[in-house]
MARVEX-915691 format. One record per atom (N, C-alpha, C): residue number from 0; residue in one letter; atom name; x, y, z. Coordinates in pm, whole numbers, m for minus. Example, Ala and Ser with C-alpha at 12.3 -4.5 7.8 and 13.67 -1.06 7.14 Angstrom:
// MARVEX-915691
0,a,N,1319,m569,780
0,a,CA,1230,m450,780
0,a,C,1320,m330,780
1,s,N,1285,m225,708
1,s,CA,1367,m106,714
1,s,C,1290,3,787
//
This chain:
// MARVEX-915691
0,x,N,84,m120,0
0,x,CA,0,0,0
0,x,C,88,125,0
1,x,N,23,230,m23
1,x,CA,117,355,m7
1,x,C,110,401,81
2,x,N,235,525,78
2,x,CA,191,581,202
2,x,C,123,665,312
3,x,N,13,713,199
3,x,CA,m163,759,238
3,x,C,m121,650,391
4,x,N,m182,503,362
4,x,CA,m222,484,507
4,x,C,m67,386,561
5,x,N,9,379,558
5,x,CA,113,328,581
5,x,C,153,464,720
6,x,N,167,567,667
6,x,CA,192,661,775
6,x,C,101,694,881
7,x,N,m30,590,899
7,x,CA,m155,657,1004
7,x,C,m163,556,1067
8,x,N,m69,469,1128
8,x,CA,m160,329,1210
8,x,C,m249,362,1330
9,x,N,m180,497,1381
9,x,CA,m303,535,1529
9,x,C,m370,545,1503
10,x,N,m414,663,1404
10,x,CA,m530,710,1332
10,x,C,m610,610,1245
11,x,N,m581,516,1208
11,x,CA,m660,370,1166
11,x,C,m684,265,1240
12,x,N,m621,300,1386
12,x,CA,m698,199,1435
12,x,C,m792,246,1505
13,x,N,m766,385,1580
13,x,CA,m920,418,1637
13,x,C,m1030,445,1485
14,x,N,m1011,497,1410
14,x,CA,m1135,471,1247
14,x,C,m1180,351,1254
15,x,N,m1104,233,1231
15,x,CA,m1165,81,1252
15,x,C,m1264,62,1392
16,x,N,m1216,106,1488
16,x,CA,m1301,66,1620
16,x,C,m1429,169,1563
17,x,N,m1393,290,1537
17,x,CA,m1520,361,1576
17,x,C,m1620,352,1464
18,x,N,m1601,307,1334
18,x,CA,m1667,274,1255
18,x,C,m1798,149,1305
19,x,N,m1681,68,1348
19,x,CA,m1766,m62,1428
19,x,C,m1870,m15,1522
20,x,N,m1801,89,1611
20,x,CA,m1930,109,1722
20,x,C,m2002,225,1643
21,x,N,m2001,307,1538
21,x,CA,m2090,394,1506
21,x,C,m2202,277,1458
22,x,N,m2162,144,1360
22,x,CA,m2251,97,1335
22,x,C,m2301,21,1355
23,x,N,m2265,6,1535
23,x,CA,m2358,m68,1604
23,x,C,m2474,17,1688
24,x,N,m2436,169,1696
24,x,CA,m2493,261,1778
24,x,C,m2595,309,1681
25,x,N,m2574,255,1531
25,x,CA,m2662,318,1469
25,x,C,m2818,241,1448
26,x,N,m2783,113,1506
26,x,CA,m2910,m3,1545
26,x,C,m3046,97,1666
27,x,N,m2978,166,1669
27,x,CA,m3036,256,1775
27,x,C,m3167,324,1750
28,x,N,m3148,354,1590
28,x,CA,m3301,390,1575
28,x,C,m3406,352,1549
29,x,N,m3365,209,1575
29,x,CA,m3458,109,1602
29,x,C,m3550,137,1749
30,x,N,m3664,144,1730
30,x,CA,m3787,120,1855
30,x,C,m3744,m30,1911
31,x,N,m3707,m86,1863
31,x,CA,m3678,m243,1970
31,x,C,m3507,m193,1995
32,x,N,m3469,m111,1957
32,x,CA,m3351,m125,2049
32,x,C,m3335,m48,2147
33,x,N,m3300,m66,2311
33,x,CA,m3291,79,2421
33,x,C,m3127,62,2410
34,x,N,m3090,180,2386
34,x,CA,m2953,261,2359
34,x,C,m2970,314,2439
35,x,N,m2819,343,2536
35,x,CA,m2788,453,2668
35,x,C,m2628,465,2613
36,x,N,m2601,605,2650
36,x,CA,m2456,629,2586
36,x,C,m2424,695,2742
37,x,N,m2332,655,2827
37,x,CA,m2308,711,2958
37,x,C,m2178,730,2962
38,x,N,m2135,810,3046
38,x,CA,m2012,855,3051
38,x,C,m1862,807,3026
39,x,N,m1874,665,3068
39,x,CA,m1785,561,3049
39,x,C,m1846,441,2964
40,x,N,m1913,440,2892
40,x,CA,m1946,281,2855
40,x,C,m2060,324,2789
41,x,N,m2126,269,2683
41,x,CA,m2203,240,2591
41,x,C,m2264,124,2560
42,x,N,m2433,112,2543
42,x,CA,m2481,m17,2542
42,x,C,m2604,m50,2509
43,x,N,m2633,m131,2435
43,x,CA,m2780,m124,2415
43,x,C,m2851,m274,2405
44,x,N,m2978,m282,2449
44,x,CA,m3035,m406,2514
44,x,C,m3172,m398,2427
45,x,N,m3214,m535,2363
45,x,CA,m3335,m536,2311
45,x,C,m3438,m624,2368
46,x,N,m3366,m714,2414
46,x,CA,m3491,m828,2495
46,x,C,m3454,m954,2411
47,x,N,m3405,m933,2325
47,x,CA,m3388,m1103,2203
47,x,C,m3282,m1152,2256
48,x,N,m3344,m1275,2294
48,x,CA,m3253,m1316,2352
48,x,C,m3137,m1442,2254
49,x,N,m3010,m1364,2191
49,x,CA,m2956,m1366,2119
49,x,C,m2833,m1269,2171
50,x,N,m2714,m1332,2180
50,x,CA,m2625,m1248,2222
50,x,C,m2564,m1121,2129
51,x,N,m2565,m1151,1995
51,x,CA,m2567,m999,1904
51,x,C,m2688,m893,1936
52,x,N,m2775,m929,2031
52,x,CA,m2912,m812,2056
52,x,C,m2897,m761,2136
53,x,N,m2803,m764,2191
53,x,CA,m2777,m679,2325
53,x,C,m2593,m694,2367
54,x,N,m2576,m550,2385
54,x,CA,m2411,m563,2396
54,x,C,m2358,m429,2432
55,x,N,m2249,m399,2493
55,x,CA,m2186,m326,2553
55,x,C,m2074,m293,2445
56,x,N,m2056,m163,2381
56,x,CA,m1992,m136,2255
56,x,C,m1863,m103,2293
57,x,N,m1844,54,2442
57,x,CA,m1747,80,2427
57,x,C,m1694,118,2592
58,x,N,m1625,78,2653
58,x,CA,m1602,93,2799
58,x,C,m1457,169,2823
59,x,N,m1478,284,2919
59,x,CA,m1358,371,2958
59,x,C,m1347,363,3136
60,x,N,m1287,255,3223
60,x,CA,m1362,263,3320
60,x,C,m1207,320,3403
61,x,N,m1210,380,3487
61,x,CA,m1103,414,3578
61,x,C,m1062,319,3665
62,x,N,m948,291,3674
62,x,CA,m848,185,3745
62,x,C,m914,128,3865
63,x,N,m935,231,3919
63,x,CA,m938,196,4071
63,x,C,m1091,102,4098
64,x,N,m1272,163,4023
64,x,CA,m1298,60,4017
64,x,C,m1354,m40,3938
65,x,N,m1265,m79,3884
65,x,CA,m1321,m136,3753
65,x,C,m1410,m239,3769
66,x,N,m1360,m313,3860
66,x,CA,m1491,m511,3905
66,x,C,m1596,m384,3922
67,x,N,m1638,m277,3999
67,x,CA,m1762,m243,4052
67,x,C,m1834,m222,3938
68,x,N,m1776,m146,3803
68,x,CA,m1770,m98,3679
68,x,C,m1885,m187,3592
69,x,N,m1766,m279,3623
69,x,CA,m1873,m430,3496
69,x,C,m1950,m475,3563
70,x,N,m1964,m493,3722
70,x,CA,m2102,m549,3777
70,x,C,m2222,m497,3740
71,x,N,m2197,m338,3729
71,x,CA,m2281,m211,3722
71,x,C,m2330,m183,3549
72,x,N,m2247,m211,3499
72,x,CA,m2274,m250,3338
72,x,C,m2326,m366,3287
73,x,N,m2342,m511,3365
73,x,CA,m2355,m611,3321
73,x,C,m2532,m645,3375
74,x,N,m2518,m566,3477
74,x,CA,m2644,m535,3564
74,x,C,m2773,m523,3504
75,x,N,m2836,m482,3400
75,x,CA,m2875,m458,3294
75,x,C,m2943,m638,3239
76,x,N,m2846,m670,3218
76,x,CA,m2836,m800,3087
76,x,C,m2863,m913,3157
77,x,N,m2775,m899,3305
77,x,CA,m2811,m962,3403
77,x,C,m2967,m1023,3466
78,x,N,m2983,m941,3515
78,x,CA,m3172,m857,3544
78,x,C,m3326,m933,3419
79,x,N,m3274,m939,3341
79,x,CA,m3355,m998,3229
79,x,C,m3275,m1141,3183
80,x,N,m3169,m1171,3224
80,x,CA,m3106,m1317,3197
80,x,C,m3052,m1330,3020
81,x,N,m2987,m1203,2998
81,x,CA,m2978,m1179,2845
81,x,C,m2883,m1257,2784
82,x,N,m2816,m1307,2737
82,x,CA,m2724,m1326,2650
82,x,C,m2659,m1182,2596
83,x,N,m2577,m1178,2604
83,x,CA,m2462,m1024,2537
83,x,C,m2363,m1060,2475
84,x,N,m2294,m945,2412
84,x,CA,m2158,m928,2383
84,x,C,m2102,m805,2463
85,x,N,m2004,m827,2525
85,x,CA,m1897,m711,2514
85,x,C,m1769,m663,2453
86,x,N,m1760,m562,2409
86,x,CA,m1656,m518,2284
86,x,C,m1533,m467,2339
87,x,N,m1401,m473,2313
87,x,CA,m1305,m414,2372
87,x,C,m1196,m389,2214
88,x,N,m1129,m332,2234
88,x,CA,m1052,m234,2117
88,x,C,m960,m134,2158
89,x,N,m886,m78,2046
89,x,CA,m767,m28,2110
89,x,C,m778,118,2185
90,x,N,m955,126,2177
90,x,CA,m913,308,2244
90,x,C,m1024,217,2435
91,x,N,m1045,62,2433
91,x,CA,m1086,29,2583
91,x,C,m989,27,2668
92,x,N,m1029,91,2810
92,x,CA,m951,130,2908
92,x,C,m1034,75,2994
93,x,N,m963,23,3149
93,x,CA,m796,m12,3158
93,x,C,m805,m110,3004
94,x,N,m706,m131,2914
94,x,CA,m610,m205,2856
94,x,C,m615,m357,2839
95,x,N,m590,m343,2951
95,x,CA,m611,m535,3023
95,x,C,m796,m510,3070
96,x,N,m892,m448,3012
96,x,CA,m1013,m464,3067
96,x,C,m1024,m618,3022
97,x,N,m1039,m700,2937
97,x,CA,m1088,m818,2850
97,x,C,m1005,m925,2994
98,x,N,m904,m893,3066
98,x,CA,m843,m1024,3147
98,x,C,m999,m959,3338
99,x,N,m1031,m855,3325
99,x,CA,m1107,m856,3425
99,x,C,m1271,m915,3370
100,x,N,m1314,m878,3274
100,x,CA,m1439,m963,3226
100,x,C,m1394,m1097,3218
101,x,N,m1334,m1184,3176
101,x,CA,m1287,m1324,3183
101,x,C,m1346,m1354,3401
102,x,N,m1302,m1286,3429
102,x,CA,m1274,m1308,3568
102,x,C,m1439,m1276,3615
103,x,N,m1505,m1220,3589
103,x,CA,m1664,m1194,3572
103,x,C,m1716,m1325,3508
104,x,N,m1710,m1385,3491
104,x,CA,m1812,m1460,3431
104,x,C,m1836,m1486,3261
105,x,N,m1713,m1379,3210
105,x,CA,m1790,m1371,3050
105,x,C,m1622,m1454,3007
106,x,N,m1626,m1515,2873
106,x,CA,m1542,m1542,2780
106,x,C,m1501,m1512,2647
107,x,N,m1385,m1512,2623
107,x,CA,m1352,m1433,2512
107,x,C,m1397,m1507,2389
108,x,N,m1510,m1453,2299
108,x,CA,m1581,m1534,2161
108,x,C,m1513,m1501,2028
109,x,N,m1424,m1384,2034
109,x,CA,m1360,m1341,1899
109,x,C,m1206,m1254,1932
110,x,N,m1112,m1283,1916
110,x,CA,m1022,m1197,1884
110,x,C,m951,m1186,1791
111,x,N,m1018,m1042,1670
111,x,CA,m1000,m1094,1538
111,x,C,m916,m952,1496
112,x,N,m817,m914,1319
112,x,CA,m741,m844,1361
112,x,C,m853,m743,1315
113,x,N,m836,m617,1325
113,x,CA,m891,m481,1245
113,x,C,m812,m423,1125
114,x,N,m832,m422,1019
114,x,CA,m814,m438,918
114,x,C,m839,m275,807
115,x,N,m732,m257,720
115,x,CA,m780,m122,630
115,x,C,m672,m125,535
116,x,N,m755,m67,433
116,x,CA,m719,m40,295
116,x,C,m708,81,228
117,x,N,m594,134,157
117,x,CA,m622,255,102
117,x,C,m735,204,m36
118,x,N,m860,259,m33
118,x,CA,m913,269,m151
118,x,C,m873,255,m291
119,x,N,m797,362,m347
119,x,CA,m723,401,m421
119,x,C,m662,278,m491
120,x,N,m579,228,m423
120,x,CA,m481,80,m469
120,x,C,m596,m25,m482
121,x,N,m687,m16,m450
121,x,CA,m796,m156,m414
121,x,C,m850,m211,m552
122,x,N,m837,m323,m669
122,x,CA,m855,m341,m786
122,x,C,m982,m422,m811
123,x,N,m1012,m353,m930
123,x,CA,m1157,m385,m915
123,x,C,m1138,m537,m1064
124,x,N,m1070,m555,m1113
124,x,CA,m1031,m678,m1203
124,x,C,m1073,m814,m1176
125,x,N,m1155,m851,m1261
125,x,CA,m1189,m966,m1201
125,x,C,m1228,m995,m1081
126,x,N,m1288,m878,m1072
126,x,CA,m1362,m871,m889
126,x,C,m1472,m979,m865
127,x,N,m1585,m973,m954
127,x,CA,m1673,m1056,m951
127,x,C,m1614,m1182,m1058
128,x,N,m1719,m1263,m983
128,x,CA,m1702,m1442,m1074
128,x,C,m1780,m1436,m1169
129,x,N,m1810,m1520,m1217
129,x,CA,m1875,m1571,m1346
129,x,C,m1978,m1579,m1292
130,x,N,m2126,m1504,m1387
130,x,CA,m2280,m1605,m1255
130,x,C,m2294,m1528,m1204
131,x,N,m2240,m1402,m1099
131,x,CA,m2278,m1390,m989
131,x,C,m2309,m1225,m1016
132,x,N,m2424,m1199,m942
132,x,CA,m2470,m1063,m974
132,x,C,m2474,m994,m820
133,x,N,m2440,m905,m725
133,x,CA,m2430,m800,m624
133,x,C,m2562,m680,m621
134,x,N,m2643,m696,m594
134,x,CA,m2747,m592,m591
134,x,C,m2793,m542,m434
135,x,N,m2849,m398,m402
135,x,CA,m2831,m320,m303
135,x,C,m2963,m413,m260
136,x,N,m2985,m389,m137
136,x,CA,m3104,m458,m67
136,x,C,m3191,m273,m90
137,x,N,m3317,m346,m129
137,x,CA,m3388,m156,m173
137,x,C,m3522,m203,m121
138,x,N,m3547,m340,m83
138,x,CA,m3732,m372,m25
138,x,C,m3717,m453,38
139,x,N,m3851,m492,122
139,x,CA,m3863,m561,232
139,x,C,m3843,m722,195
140,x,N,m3889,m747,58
140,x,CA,m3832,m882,m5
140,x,C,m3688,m923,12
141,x,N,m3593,m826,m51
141,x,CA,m3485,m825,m56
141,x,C,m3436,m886,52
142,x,N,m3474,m764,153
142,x,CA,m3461,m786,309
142,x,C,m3459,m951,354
143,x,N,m3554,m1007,339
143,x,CA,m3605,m1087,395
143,x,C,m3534,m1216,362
144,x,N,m3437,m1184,220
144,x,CA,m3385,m1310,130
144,x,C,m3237,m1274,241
145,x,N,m3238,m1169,228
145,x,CA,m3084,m1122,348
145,x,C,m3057,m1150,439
146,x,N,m3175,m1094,540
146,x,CA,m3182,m1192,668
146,x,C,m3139,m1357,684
147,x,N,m3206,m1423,603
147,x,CA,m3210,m1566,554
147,x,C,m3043,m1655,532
148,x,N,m3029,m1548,436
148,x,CA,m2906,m1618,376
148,x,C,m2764,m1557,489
149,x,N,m2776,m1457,533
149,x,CA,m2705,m1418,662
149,x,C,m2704,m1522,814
150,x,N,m2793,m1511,843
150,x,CA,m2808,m1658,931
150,x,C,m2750,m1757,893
151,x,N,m2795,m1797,797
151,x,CA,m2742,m1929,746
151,x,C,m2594,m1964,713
152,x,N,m2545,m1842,637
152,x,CA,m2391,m1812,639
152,x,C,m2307,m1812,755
153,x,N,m2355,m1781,857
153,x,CA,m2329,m1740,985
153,x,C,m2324,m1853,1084
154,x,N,m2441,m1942,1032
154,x,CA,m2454,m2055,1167
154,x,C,m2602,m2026,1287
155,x,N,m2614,m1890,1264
155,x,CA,m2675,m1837,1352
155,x,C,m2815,m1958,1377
156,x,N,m2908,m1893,1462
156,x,CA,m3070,m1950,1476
156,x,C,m3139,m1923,1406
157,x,N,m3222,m2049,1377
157,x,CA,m3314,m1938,1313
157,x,C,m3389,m1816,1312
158,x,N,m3456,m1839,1497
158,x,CA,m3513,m1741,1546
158,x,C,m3452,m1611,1489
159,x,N,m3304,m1608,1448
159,x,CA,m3223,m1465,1447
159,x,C,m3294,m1441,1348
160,x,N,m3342,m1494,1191
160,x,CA,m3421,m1459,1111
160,x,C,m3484,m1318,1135
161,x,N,m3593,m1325,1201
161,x,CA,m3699,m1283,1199
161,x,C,m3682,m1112,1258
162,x,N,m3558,m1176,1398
162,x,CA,m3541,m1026,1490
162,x,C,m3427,m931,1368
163,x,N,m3329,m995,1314
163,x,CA,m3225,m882,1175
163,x,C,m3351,m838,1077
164,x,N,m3496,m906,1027
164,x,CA,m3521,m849,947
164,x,C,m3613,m734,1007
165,x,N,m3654,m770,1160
165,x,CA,m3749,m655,1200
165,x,C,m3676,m525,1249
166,x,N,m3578,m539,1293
166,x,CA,m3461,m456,1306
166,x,C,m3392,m352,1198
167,x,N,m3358,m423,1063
167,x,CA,m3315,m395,1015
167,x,C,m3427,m313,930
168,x,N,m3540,m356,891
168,x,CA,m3653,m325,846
168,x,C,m3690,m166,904
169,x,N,m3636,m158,1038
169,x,CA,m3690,m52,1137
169,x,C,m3601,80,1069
170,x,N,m3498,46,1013
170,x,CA,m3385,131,1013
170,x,C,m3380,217,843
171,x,N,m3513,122,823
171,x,CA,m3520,156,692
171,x,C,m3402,112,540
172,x,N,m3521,0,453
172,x,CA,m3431,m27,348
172,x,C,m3407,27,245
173,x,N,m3236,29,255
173,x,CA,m3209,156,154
173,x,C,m3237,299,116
174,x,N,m3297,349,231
174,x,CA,m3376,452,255
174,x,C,m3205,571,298
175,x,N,m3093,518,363
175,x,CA,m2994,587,380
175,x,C,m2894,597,338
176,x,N,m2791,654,326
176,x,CA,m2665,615,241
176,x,C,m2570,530,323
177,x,N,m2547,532,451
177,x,CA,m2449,536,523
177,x,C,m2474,395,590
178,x,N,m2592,317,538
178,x,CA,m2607,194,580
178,x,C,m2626,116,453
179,x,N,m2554,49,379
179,x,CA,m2605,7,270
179,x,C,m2635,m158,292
180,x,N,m2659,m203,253
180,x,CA,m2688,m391,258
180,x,C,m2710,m446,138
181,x,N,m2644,m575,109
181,x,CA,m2585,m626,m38
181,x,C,m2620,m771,m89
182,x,N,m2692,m783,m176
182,x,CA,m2746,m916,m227
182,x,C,m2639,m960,m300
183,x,N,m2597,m1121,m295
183,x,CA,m2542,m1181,m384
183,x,C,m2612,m1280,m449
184,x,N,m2625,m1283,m589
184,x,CA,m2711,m1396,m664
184,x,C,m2625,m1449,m734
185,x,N,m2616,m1589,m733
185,x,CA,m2561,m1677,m828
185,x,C,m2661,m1766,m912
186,x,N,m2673,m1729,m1075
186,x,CA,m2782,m1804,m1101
186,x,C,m2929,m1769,m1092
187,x,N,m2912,m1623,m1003
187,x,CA,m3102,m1598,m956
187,x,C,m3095,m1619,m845
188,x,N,m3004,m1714,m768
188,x,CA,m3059,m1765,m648
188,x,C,m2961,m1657,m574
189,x,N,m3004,m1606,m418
189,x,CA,m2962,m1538,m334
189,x,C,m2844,m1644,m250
190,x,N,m2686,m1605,m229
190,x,CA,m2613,m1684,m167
190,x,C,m2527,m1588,m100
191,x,N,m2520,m1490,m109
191,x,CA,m2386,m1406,m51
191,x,C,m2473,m1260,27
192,x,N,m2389,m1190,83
192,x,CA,m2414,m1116,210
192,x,C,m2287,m1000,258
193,x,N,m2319,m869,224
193,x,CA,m2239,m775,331
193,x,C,m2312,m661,357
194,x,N,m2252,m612,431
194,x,CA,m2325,m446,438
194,x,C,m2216,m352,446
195,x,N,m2238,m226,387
195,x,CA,m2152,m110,372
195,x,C,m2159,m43,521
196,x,N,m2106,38,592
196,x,CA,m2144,90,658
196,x,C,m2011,278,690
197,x,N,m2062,324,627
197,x,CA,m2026,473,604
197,x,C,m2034,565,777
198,x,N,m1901,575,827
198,x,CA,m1892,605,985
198,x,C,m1801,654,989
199,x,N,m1746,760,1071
199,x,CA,m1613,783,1124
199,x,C,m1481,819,1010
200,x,N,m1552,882,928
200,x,CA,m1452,921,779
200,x,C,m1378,807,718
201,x,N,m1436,689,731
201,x,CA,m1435,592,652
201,x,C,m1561,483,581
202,x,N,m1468,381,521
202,x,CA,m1599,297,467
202,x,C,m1577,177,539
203,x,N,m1692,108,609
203,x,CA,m1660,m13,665
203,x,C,m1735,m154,666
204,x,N,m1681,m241,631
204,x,CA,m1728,m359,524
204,x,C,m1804,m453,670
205,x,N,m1917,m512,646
205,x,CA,m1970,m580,785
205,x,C,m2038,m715,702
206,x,N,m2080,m831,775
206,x,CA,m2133,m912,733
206,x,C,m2148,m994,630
207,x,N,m1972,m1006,586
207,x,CA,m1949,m1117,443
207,x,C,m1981,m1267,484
208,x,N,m2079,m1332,444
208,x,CA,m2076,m1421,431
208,x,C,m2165,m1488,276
209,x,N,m2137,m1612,274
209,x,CA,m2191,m1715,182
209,x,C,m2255,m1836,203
210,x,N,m2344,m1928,145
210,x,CA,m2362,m2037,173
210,x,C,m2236,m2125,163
211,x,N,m2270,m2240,236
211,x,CA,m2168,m2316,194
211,x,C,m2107,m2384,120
212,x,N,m2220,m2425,42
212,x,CA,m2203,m2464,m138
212,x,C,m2175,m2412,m204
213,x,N,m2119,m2273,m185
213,x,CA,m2051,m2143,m301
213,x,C,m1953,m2098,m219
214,x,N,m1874,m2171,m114
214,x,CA,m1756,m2089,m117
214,x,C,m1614,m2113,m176
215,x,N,m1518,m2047,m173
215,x,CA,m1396,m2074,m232
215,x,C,m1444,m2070,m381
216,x,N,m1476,m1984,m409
216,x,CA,m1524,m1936,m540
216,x,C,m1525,m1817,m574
217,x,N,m1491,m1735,m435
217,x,CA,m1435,m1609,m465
217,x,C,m1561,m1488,m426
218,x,N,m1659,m1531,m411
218,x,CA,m1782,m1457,m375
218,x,C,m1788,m1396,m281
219,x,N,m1727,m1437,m165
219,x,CA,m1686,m1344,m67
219,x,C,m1603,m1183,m75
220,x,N,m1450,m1225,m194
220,x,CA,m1421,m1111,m210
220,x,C,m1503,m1040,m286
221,x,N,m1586,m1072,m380
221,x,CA,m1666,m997,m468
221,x,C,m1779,m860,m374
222,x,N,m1801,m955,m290
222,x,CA,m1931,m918,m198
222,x,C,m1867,m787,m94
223,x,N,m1710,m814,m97
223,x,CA,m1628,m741,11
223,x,C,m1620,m609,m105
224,x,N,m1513,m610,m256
224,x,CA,m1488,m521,m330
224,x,C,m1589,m462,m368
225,x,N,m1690,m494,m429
225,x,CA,m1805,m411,m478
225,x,C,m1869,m312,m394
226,x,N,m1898,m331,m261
226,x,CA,m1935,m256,m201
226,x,C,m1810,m138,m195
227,x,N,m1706,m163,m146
227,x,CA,m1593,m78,m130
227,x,C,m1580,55,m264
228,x,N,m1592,m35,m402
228,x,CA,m1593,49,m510
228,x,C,m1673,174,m505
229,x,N,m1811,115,m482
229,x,CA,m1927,226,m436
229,x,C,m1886,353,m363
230,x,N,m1790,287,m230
230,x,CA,m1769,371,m170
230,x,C,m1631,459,m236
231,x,N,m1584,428,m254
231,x,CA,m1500,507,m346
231,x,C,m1545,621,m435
232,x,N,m1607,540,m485
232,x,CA,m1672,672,m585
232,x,C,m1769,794,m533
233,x,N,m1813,731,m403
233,x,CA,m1843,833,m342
233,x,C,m1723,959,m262
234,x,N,m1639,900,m243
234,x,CA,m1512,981,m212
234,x,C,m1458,936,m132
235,x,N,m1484,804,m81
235,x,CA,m1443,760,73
235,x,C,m1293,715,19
236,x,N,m1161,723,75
236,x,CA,m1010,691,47
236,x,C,m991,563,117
237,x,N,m1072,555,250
237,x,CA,m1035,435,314
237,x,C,m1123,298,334
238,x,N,m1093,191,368
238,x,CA,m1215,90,362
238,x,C,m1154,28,557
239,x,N,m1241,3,583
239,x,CA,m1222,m110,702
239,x,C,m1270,m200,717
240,x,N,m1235,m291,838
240,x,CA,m1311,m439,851
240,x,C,m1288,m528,949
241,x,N,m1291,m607,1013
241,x,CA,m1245,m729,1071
241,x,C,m1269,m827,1056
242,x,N,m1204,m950,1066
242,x,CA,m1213,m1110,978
242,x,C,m1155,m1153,1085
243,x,N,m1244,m1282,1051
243,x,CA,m1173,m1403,1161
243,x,C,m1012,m1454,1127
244,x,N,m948,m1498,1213
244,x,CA,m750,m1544,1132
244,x,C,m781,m1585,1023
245,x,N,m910,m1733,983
245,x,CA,m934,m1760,887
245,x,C,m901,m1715,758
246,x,N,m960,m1562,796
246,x,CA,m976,m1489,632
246,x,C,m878,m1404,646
247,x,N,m794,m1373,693
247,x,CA,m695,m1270,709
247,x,C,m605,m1260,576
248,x,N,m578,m1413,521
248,x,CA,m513,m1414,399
248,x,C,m549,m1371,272
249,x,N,m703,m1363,289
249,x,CA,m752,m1348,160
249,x,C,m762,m1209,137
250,x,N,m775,m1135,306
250,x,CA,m770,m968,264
250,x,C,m619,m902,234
251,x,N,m549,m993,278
251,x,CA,m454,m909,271
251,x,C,m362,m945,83
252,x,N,m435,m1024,44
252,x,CA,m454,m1019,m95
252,x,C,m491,m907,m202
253,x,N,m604,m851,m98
253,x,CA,m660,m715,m143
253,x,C,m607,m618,m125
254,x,N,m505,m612,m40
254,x,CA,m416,m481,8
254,x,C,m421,m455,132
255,x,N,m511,m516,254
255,x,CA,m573,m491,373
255,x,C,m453,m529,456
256,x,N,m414,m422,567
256,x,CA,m339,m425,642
256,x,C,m364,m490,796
257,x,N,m328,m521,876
257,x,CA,m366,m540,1039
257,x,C,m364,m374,1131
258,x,N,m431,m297,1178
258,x,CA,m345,m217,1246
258,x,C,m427,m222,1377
259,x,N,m517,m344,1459
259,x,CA,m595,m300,1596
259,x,C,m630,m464,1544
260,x,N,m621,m514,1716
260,x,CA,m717,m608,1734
260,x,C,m836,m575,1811
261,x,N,m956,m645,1776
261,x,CA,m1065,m607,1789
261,x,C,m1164,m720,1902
262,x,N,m1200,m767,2021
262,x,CA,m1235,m917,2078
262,x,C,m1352,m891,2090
263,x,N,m1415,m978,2127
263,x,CA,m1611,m969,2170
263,x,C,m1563,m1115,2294
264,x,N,m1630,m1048,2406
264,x,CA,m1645,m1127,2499
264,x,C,m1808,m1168,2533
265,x,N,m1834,m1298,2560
265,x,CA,m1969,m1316,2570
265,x,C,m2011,m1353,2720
266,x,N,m2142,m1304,2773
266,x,CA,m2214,m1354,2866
266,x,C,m2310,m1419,2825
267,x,N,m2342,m1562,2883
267,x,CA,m2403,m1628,2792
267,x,C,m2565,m1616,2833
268,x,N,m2580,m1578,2952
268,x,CA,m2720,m1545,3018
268,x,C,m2759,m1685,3119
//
């Protein structure tokens, strides 16, 4: 890459975190979601009981008391018997917060790297496969094929079905710029999955997945670049992301650098 982002690793790794929590804070204008943004910590609780429906985004807690901190934050999720996530990243304080939640009750479910691209260098050649067509999610149909094939890519429940499309539905489809959501068809049939998400003076790539009968076929990066292009042309220079180790190879194929690790710790309820 050049040295646009070669010279910014501070400055790209708080963009990567805050992209993530802008567009989890942006679930917010959802009526099923209660969002509280408090002085130290950030969090929002829906009742689905599903540990992506409720989660603690961003925590600044002071040394001295931190156990009182997460009792007082977890308190919440607790109280209703929720399932959560909690998020930690390179601007969570104390540092070592993720070794005092371990010690609470919760376990570490992801520590994956944070990831960015200068735009610019990012090649659009043979981006897509053969077959396969990328279209914006713009109706509640769409929606509904998204939801579907997201779960399923994912592993998730089914139940999750129903709560991403009423959620997401809430937030309005395609109705904004800064949230986009992405059909992949192979054939007609719906198999692939991301969403754009426009935050924090960057562009940031969320929710690649595929069925399992179409992967290693390249649909993933397709589903990752296309959206990115978009954003480009809108003016955005940078892209972000996070991937499991798994996929780390395939972005950095694309030009995608490491500069922040990113963990989700879970309470399981």
């Amino acid at each position: 890459m050049g040295n646009f982002v070669e010279n910014l690793p501070p400055v790209l790794a708080e963009a990567i975190e805050a992209n993530l929590l802008e567009s989890l804070a942006d679930l917010g204008r959802s009526p099923r979601v209660e969002f509280h943004q408090e002085s130290d910590v950030v969090w929002f609780v829906t009742g689905m009981p599903y540990p992506s429906f409720n989660r603690i985004l961003h925590a600044r807690f002071e040394s001295g008391d931190i156990d009182a901190r997460i009792e007082s934050a977890l308190s919440p999720f607790k109280l209703q018997n929720l399932p959560m996530l909690w998020h930690t990243g390179p601007t969570t304080r104390p540092p070592e917060l993720g070794e005092h939640l371990i010690a609470h009750g919760l376990r570490c479910a992801s520590d994956e790297p944070g990831m960015a691209v200068d735009l610019q260098v990012l090649d659009d050649e043979g981006a897509v496969p053969p077959g396969l067509m990328i279209e914006p999610v713009r109706d509640l149909d769409g929606l509904r094929a998204w939801s579907e094939i997201f779960a399923a890519a994912f592993g998730r429940p089914e139940g999750t079905v129903k709560a991403t499309f009423a959620v997401e539905a809430d937030l309005g489809v395609g109705e904004h710029p800064w949230r986009r959501l992405y059909l992949g068809l192979l054939a007609g049939k719906p198999v692939a999955t991301s969403r754009l998400f426009l935050g924090a003076g960057v562009a940031g790539i969320y929710g690649v997945g595929s069925m399992p009968q179409v992967r290693r076929r390249g649909i993933g990066q397709a589903m990752t670049v296309m959206p990115l292009l978009e954003a480009r042309a809108m003016g955005y220079r940078l892209g972000v992301l996070h991937v499991s180790p798994m996929g780390v190879g395939v972005y950095r194929r694309l030009g995608f650098r490491e500069y922040c690790r990113l963990c989700r710790y879970v309470w399981p309820g």
